[in-house]
N, C-alpha and C positions, 0 to 999 in steps of 0.2 A: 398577564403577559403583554399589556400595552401600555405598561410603567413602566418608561425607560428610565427614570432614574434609580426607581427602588428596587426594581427585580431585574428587568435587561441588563443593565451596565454591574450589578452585582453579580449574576449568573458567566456576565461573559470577562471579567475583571482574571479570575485565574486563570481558565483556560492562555489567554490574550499574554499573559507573565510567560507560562512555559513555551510559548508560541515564539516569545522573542527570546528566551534563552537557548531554544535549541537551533534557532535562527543562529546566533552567536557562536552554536558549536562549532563549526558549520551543517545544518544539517536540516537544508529545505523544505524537502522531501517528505523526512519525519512531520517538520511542522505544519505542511498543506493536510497531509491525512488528519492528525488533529484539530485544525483550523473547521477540516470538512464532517468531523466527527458533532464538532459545537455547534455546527452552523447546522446539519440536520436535526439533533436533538432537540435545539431553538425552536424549528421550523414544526419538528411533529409536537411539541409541549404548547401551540399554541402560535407564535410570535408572529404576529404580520409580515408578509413575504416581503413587505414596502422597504421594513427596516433591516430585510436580511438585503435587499438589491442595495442599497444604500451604502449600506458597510462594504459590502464586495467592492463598489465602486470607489470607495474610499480606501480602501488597501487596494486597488491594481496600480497605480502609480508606484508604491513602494515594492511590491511585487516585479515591474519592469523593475525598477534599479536595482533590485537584486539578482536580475537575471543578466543583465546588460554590461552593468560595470562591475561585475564581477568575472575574469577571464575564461575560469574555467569553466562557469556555469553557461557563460555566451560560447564557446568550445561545443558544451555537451549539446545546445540547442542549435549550431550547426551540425554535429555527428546525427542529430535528429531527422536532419533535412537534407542531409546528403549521407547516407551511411558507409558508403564506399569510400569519401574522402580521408585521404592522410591516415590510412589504412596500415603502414607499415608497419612490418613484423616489429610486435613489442612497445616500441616510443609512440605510435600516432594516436590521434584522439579518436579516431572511429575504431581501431583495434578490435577491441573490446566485445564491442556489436557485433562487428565482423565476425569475430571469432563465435560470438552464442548463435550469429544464424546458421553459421555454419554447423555448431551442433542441431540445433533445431532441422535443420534439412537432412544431415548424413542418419538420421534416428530412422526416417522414415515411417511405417505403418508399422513392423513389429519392435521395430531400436536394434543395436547391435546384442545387445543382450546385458544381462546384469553383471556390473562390473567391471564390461569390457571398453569403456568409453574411451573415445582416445583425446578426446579435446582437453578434458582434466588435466591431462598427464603433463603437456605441454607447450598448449596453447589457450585456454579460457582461463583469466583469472577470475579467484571468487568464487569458484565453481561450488565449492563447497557451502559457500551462504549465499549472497546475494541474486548470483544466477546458476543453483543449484537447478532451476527448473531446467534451464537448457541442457544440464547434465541430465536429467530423467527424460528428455527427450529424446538426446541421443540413445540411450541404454535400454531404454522402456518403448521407446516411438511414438507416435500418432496415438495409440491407444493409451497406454503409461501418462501421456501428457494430457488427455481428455479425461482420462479417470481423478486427475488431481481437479481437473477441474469441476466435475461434476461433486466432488465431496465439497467440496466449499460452496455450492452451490447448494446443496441439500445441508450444507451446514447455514444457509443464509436463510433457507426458506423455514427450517426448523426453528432457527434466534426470533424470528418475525413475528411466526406462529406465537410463542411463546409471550413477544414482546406486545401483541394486539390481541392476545387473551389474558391476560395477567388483571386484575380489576384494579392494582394498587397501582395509582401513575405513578410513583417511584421508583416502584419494581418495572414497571412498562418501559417507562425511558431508561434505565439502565439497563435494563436486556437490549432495548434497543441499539443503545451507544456499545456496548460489548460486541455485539453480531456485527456491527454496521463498522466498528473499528476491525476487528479479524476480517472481514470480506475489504475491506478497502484497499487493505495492507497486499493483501493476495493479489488486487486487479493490479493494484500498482508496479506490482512484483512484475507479473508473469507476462504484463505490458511492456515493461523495462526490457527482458530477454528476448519477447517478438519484434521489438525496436517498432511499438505502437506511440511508444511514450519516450522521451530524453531521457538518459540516464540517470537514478538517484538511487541511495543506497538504502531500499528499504527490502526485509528480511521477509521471505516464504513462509508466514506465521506455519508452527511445528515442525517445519521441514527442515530449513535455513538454519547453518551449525552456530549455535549462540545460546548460553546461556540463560542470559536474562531476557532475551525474547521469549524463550520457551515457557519460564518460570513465571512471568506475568502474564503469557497467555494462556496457560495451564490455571492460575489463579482466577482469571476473568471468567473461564469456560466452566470452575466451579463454579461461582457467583449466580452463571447461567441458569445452568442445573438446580442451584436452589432456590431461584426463582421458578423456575418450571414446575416445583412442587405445589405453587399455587394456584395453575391454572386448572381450571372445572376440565 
């Protein structure tokens, strides 16, 4: 792990490919979680933290220019910093926000009840994938929105388990990178909808309506499982 020509630069070479294509779809967001997926599994398989601060510091330059002269992604990290701004019904860039905190608050401690959401109907877009959570908050409340969160949290602690008892490093860092990609996707998520985090479109791993999100994190979570079968 402190060959950077023959194992570093090999190891981070694909990863670095889908990083810039999904850059190119447009689609940021996506590519920080896997950017942050590489950079952990790096960092637990061994790699000096020297040459992980290094590279970080070497992409934030390209990192600002992607956020900056890109209109709407400098947009979203205003809606960040001001969430009330240009707020209007429907066309503004805070919209959006506006509209999930709004569900997240009328939820309250029990929600309105199931089903009965009203923010869906015709005010939050997305409700259905991206900020699905803020729909379960209003409908479910305080409790419904904690309980999502505690399963992913017992699905974090149970991947870890798994990923720091496993004897075979292969199996280790891919339990690892499996657990560590499903929990990242979630923080990202459920951050987006509390307006902790700027806006990006990344899906409620199993929750969020979408196919192929489901379908390859259903495949990962086997993967898990049979890795699990090797631990003492």
């Amino acid at each position: 792990m402190r060959d950077w020509k023959n194992t570093l630069a090999r190891a981070i070479l694909i990863p670095v490919v889908f990083v810039i294509l999904i850059v190119r779809q447009p689609d940021l967001g996506t590519a920080l979680v896997l950017a942050g997926v590489t950079a952990m599994m790096l960092f637990l398989a061994g790699m000096n933290w020297k040459y992980l601060a290094g590279v970080v510091c070497a992409t934030l330059p390209f990192l600002a220019a992607l956020l900056i002269w890109v209109p709407w992604r400098w947009a979203r990290i205003m809606v960040f910093l001001h969430p009330n701004c240009d707020a209007k019904d429907g066309g503004g860039a805070g919209y959006h926000v506006c509209q999930s905190l709004i569900a997240v608050g009328t939820g309250g401690v029990a929600g309105r009840g199931y089903m009965e959401g009203v923010q869906k109907l015709f005010f939050l877009p997305e409700a259905h994938t991206d900020f699905i959570f803020a729909n379960i908050a209003e409908e479910m409340g305080f409790i419904g929105a904690i309980a999502i969160v505690l399963l992913f949290a017992a699905f974090a602690l149970r991947g870890l388990r798994i990923a720091f008892h496993v004897q075979d490093p292969f199996g280790r860092l891919t339990a690892f990178g499996i657990t560590v990609a499903v929990v990242l996707q979630a923080f990202f998520n459920i951050s987006v909808v509390l307006a902790l985090l700027p806006t990006k479109g990344i899906p409620l791993p199993l929750i969020s309506s979408g196919g192929t999100s489901i379908a390859v994190t259903l495949a990962s979570i086997g993967i898990l499982l049979n890795i699990s079968r090797k631990v003492d």
